[in-house]
C-alpha positions in Angstrom: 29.9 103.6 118.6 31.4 100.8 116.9 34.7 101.2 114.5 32.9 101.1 110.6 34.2 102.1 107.2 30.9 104.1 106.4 27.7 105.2 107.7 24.8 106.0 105.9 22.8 109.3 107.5 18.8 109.7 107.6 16.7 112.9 109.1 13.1 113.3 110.0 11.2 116.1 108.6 7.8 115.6 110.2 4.2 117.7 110.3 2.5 118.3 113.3 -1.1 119.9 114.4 -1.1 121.4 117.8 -4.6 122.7 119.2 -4.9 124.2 122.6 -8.3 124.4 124.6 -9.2 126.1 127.8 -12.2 124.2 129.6 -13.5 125.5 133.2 -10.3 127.4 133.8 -7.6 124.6 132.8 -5.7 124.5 129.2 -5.0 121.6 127.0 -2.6 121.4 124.6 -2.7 118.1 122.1 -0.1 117.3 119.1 -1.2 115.4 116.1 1.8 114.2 113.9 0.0 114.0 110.4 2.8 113.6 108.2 6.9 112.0 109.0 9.0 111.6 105.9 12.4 110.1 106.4 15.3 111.6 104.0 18.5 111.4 103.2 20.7 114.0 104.8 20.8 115.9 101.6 23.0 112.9 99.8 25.6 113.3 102.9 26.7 110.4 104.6 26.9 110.2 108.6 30.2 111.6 109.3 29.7 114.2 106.2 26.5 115.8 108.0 27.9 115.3 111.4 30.9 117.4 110.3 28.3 120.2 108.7 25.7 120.0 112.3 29.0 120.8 114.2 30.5 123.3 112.4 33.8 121.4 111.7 33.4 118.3 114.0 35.0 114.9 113.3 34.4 111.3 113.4 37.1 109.7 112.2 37.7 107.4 115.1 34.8 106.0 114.4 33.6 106.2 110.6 37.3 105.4 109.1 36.7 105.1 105.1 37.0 102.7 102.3 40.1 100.4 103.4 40.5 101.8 107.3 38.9 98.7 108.9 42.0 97.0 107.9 44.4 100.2 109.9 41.7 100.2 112.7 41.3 96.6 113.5 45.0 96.4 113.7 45.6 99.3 116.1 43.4 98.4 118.3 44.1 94.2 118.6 48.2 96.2 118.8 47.1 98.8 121.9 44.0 96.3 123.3 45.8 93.3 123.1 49.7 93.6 121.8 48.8 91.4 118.6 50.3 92.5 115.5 47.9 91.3 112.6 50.1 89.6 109.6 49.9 91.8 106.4 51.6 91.3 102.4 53.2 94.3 101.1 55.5 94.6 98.4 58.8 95.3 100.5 60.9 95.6 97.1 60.9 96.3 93.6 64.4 96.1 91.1 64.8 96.6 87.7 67.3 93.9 86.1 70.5 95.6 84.2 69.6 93.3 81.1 66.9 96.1 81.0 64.3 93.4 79.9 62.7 92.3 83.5 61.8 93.5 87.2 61.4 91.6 90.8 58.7 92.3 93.1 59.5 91.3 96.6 57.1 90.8 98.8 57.0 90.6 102.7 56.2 87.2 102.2 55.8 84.1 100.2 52.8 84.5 97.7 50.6 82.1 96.3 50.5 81.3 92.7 48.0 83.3 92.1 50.3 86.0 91.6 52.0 84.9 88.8 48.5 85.8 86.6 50.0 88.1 84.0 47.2 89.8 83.7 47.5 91.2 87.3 50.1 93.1 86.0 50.5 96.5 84.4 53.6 98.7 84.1 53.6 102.6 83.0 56.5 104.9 82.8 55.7 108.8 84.4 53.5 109.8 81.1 51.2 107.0 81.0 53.1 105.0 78.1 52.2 101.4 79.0 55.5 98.8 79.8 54.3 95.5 77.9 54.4 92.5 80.6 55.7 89.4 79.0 55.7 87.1 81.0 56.0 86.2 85.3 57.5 83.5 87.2 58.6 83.0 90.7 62.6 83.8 91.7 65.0 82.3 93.8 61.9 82.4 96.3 58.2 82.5 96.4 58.4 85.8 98.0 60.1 87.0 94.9 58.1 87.7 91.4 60.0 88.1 88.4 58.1 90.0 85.4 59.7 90.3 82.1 58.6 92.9 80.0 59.3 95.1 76.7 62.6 96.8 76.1 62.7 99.2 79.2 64.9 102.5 78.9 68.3 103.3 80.7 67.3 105.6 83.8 63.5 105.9 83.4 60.9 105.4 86.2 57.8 103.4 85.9 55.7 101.7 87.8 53.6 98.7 88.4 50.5 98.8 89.5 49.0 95.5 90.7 45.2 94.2 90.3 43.2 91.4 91.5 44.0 88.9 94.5 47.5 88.3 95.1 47.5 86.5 99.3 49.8 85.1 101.3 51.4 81.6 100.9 50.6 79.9 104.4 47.7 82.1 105.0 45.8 82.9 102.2 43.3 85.0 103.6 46.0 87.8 104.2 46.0 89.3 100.9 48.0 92.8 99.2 45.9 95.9 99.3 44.0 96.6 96.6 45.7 98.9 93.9 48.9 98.1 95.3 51.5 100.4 93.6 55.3 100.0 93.2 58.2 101.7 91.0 61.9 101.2 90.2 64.3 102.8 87.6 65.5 100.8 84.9 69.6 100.3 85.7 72.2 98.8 83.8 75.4 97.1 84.1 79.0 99.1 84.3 80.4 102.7 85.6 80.3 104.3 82.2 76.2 105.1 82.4 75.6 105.0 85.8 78.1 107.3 87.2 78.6 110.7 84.8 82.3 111.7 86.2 83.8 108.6 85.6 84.4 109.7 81.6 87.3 111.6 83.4 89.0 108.4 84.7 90.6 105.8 82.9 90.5 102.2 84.0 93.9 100.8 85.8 92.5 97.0 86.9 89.1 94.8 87.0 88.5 92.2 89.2 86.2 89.2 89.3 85.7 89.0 93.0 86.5 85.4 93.4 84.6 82.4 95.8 87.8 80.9 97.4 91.6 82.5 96.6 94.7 82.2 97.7 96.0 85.3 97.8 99.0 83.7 100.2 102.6 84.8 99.5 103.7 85.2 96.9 100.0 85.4 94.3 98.6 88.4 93.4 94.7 88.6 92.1 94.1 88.0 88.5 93.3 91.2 87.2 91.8 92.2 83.6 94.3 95.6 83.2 92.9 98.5 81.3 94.2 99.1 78.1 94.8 103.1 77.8 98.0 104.1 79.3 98.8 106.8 82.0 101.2 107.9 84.4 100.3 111.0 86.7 97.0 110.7 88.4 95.2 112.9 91.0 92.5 111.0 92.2 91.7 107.2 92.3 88.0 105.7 92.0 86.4 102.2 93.1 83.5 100.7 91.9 82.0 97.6 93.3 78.9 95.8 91.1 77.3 92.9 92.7 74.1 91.3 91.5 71.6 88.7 93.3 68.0 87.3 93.8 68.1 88.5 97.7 69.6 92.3 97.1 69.2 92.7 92.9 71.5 94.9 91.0 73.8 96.9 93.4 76.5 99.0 92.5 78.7 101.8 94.2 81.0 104.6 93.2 83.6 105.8 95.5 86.4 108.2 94.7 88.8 110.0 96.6 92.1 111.0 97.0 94.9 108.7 96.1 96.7 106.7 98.9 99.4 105.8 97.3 101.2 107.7 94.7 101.7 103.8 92.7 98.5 103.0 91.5 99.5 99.0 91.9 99.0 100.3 95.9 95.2 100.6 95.2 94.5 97.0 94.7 94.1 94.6 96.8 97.0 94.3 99.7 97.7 90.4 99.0 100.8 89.1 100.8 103.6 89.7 98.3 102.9 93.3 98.1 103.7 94.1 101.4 101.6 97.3 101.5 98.0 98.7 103.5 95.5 101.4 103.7 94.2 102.3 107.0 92.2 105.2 108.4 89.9 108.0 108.3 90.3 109.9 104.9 89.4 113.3 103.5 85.8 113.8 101.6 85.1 111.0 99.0 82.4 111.5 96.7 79.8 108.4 96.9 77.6 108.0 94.0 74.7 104.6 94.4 71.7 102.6 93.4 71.5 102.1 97.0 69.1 104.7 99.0 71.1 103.8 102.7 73.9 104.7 100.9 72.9 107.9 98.7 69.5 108.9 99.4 69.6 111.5 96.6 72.2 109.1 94.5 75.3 110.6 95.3 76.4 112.0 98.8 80.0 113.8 99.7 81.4 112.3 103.1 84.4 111.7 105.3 85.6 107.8 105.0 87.8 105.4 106.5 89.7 103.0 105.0 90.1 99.3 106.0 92.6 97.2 103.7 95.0 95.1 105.1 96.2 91.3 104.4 95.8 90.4 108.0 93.4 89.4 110.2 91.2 92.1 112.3 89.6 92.6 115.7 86.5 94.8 116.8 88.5 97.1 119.1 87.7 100.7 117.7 91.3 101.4 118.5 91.6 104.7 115.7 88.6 106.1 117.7 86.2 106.5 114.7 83.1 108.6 115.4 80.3 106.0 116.3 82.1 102.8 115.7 81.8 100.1 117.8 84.4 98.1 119.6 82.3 94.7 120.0 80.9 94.4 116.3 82.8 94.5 113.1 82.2 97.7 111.1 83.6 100.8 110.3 86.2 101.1 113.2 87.8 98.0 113.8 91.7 97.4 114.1 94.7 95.5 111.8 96.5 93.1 113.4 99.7 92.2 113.5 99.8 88.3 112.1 96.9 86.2 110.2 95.6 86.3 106.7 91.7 86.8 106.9 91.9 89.7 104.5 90.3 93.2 104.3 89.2 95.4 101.3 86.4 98.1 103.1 85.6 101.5 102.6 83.2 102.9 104.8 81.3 106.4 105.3 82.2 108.0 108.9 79.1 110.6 108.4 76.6 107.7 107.6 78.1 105.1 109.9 77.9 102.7 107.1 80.0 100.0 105.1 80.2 101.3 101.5 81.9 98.0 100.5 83.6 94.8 102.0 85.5 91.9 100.3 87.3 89.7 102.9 88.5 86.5 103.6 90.4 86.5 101.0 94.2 86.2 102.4 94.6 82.4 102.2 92.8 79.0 101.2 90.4 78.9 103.7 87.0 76.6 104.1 84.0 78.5 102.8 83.6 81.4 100.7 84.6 85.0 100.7 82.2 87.6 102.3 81.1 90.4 99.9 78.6 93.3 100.3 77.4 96.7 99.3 76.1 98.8 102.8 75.5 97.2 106.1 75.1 93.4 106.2 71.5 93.3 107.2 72.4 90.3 109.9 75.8 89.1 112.0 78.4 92.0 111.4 78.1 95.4 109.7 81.0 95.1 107.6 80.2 91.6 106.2 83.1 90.1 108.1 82.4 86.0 108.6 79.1 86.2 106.2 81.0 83.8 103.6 77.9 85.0 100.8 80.0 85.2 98.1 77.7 82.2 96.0 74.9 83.9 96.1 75.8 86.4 93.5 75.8 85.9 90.2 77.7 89.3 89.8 80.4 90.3 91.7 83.2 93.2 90.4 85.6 95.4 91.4 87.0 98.0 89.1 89.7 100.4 89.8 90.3 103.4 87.8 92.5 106.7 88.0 91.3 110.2 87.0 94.6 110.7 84.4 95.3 111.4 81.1 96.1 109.3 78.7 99.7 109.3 78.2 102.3 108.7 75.2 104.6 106.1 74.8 107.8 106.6 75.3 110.5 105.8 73.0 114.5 105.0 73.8 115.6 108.6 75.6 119.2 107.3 76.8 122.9 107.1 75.8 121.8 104.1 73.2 118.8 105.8 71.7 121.3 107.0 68.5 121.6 103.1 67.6 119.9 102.0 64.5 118.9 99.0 66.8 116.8 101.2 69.3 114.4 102.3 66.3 111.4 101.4 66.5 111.4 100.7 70.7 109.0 101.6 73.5 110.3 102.5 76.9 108.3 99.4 79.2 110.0 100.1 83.1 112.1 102.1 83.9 114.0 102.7 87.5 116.2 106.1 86.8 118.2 105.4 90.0 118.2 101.7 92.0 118.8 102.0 95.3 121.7 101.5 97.1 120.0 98.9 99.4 117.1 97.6 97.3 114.6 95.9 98.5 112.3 94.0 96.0 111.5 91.1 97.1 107.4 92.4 97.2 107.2 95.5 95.0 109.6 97.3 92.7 109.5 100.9 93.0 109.6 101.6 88.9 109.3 105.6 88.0 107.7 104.1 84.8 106.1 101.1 84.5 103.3 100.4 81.5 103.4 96.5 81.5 100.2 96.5 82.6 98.5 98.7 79.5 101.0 96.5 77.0 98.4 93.5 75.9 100.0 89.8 76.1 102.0 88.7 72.5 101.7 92.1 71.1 105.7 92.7 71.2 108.5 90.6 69.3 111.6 91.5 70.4 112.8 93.2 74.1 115.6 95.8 75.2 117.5 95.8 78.6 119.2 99.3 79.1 122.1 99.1 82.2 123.7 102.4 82.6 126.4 102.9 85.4 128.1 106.4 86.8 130.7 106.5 88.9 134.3 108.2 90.1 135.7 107.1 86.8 133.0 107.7 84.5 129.6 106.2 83.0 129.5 103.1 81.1 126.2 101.7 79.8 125.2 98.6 77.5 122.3 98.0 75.6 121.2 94.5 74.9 118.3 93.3 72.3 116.8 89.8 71.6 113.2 88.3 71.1 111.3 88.3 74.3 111.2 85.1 75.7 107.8 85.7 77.3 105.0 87.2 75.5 103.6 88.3 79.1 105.6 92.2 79.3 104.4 91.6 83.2 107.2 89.2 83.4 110.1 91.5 82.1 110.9 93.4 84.9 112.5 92.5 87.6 112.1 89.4 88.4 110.0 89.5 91.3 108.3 86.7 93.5 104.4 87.9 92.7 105.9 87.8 88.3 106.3 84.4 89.0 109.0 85.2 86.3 111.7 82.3 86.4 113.9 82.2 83.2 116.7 80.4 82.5 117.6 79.3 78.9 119.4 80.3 75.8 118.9 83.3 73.4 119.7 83.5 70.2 119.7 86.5 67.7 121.2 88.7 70.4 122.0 92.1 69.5 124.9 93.9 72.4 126.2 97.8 72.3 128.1 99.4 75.2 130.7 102.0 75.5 132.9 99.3 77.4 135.0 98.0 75.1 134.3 93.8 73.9 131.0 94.2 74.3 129.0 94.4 70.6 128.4 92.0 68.5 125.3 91.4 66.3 123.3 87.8 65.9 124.6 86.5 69.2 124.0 83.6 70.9 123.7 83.6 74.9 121.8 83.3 78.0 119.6 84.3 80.9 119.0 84.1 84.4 116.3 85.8 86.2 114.7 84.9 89.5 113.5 86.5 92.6 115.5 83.1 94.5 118.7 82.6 96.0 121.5 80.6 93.8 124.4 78.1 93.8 127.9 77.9 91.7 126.7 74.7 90.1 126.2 74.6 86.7 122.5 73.8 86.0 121.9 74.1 82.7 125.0 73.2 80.7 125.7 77.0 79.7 128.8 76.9 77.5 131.9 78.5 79.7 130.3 78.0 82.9 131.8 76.6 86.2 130.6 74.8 89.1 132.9 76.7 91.2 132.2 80.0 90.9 129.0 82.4 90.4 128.7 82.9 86.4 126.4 82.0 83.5 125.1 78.3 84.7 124.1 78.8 88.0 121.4 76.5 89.8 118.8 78.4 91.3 117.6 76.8 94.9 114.8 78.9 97.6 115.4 82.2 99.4 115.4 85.0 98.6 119.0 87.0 97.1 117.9 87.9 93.3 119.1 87.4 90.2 118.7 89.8 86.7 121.5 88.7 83.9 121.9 88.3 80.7 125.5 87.2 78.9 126.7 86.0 75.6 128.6 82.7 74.7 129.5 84.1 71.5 131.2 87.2 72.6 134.4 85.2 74.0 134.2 81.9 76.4 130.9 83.2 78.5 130.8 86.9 79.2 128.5 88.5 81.3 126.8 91.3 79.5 124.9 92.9 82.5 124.2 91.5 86.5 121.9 92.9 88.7 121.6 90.6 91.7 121.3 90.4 95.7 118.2 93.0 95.6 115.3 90.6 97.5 117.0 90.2 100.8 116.2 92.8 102.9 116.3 96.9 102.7 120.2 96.5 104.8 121.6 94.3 102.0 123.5 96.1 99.2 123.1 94.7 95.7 125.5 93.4 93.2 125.7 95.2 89.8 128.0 95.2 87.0 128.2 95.6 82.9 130.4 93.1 81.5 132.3 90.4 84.1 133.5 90.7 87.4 137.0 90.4 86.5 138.4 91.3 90.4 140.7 88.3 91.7 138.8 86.0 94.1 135.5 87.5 92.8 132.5 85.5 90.6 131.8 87.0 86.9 128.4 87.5 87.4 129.1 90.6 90.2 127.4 87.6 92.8 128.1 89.0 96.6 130.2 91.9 95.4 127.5 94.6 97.3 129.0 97.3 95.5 126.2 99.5 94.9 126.9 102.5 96.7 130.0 103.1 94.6 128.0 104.4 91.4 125.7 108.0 91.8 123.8 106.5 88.8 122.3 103.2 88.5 119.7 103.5 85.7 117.7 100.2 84.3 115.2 100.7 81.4 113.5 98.0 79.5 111.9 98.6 75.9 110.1 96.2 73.9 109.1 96.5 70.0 
């Protein structure tokens, strides 16, 4: 019996007259059919009354139903033959964050027939209807954009679709009919879309950018939040990305910190000196993406891939199920190169939760960004350079803390009438003996970032010094000669904070004596380079034979954090901090007041004497 979609059934009822004779021993029997009426199975169809006659039997494989010819045919051109028939599906569908449209992607490019409104309808789970707007074609003919009403944050609907809609190149391959489809409406940011992030507060965003140069000595141009904190227990990132090809995307992952400096949970550019590496405890992964989080959010092991350098495939930290020919979720940091990684990946789903790289240096082409498995080349997104085709593409950072309170002047100045009014802004409660800060500076309380540019007039620098002899300290006021409180600290390569010029309306206390005065004039010097004697800037009381107030700063790296006043006698130093961005053997040079030792400079320059004070405390306020 041939393959059909339905089969009507008929039976016979038919009347018959038998008559039976005996003549001379033999008997005849003849049958007269008077009457044959043809019905119709008692409204049954064929495989209906076939199924009744045997008690249960089936004839599916032959009498398939309303829209099986299509399944049939199919199957058996695939097992007769090994030809798979061409079909249109919708493969796809994505509600847009603006909350105000939806893509249908199809398996293939449609005709224009499907951008009839009127084929069209959306309804949300109680039948409310979603009013279609308007349609147009995306980035690609296989993509159909409808716009609609106002949609609601985090309801289903879906669209059902009417009427022809066929392929492109083949227009006799069309969608099924009352071809069905739903999405969720989304939007933009962390704050809806993932409930536990109301207990983090926001440290950095970041526009992932097309082409940086993230070389020594830059650092990513970050938008800082604006609430401050200090302690933290847990650190959260969330990547957003948005596009024709994959839509809205966004994923949640938070785990436990890696660093206890939350500037060490950015990205590891050069300068920083810093990188994250290895399988990690549970993170809790919340997503948009079902081959992420099937249900939305999922609890799994991770491993961490951040690094400056370049990377090989060599599963050399024997992750589970990572491969050592591809680039995914096990491969291996190098020691040289600047390709750039900034991955987290789930060891239980074998999966890339979210790569930026190529990021390290200026580079032809365009970073590679992705949320899951790159769906061609390697898993982890690694030579893809994709960045263009977003229109979307953010990284947030954010630490579970609470807000904390600013500190004001806790030190042996904080009785001045000068310190009202202050706000502690760095602090390092004890420099080491054999700094090195030529990448990072190890504050114990830094809120530059949370301080919002121009919002300060005037800045403090707090030196205090404990030693055999005693402690001496200085406090030293002026207006700020940035309005960036980023670039007050020490002076640091990735600051980019080079200062060298006059200060007026200087205010000076210490317990040393000669060292106060009110209304001063004098000078600074801060730079993460090295220096010579010569005077550079025509400082009054400065030498071009010795290390004072009017040096000339050239490259390398030695450091340099002064401040002194012209007006306090003929150039005194006021405080130096210096020689702290060679290297973690060198011992710095500090000093309150001048370096009055024979054969010594007055700016403390090469003295290395840190070791002989227990207490080297350097706060900066600002007001």
């Amino acid at each position: 019996m041939p393959v059909v979609s339905k089969a009507a059934c008929t039976d016979v009822s038919v009347t018959e007259q038998w008559t039976a004779s005996l003549t001379a021993g033999a008997l005849s029997l003849n049958i007269d059919i008077t009457d044959i009426t043809y019905n119709d199975c008692g409204g049954q169809d064929l495989a209906q009354h076939y199924s009744v006659l045997l008690g249960g039997g089936s004839l599916a494989s032959y009498v398939v139903g309303e829209g099986g010819c299509e399944q049939s045919t199919t199957e058996f051109l695939t097992e007769k033959y090994g030809i798979t028939r061409s079909t249109l599906t919708i493969a796809e569908t994505y509600g847009h964050p603006t909350q105000a449209a939806v893509s249908i992607i199809f398996n293939s490019e449609v005709a224009e027939s499907a951008l009839d409104i009127a084929k069209y309808t959306i309804a949300d789970s109680g039948g409310a209807a979603l009013g279609v707007t308007g349609v147009s074609y995306g980035s690609s003919k296989n993509i159909v954009v409808l716009e609609t009403d106002p949609q609601t944050f985090g309801v289903a609907y879906t669209i059902s679709v009417t009427g022809s809609i066929v392929k492109l190149v083949a227009p006799m391959i069309g969608l099924a009919e009352n071809t069905s489809a739903d999405f969720v409406v989304t939007t933009y940011g962390y704050e809806k879309n993932v409930p536990a992030s109301a207990e983090y507060l926001l440290y950095a965003d970041l526009d992932l950018p097309l082409s940086p140069n993230y070389n020594y000595p830059n650092i990513p141009d970050y938008s800082y939040g604006t609430v401050p904190f200090d302690e933290f227990d847990r650190v959260a990132y969330f990547m957003e990305l948005e596009s024709e090809t994959f839509g809205h995307q966004w994923v949640w992952v938070d785990l436990d910190p890696l660093s206890d400096k939350i500037n060490k949970h950015g990205l590891p550019v050069d300068v920083l000196n810093f990188h994250h590496e290895g399988a990690k405890g549970p993170a809790n992964i919340v997503s948009n993406q079902p081959n992420i989080a099937p249900e939305g959010s999922v609890t799994e092991d991770i491993n961490v891939e951040m690094w400056y350098k370049d990377y090989g495939t060599s599963n050399t930290l024997a992750i589970p199920g990572a491969s050592s020919s591809k680039f995914d979720f096990g491969d291996v940091r190098s020691s040289r190169g600047n390709y750039g990684s900034f991955q987290i990946h789930s060891i239980t789903s074998k999966s890339t939760l979210f790569a930026f790289n190529r990021w390290g240096a200026t580079r032809s082409g365009v970073t590679d960004i992705g949320i899951g498995n790159s769906p061609e080349g390697q898993p982890d997104w690694t030579f893809e350079q994709n960045a263009e085709q977003y229109s979307l593409k953010k990284l947030s950072i954010l630490a579970r803390a609470s807000q904390s309170v600013q500190a004001g002047v806790s030190n042996l100045a904080s009785a001045l009438p000068d310190a009202e009014g202050y706000h502690l802004l760095y602090s390092i409660d004890n420099i080491a003996n054999r700094p090195n800060y030529r990448s990072n500076v190890p504050y114990d309380y830094d809120h530059s970032i949370f301080t919002e540019t121009g919002s300060f007039e005037r800045v403090a620098y707090y030196l205090e010094l404990t030693s055999s002899t005693g402690t001496e300290w200085i406090w030293v006021s002026m207006p700020t000669f940035t309005p960036d409180a980023k670039m007050l600290g020490v002076p640091i390569m990735s600051s980019k904070a080079v200062f060298q010029e006059t200060i007026n309306d200087m205010n000076v206390y210490s317990n040393r004596e000669g060292l106060e005065g009110t209304g001063l004039e004098g000078g600074i010097e801060f730079w993460p380079n090295s220096y010579t004697q010569a005077d550079a800037s025509g400082m009054p009381g400065a030498v071009d034979n010795l290390y004072d107030m009017g040096d000339t700063m050239t490259t390398g790296h030695y450091g340099s954090m002064q401040l002194h006043a012209h007006t306090l006698g003929h150039g005194v130093q006021l405080l130096s901090f210096n020689r702290w961005a060679r290297s973690s053997t060198d011992r710095c040079d500090i000093g309150i007041g001048s370096n009055t030792k024979t054969g010594s400079h007055p700016d403390w320059t090469t003295m290395q004497n840190c070791e002989q004070y227990t207490v080297k405390k350097l706060q900066i306020f600002i007001k």
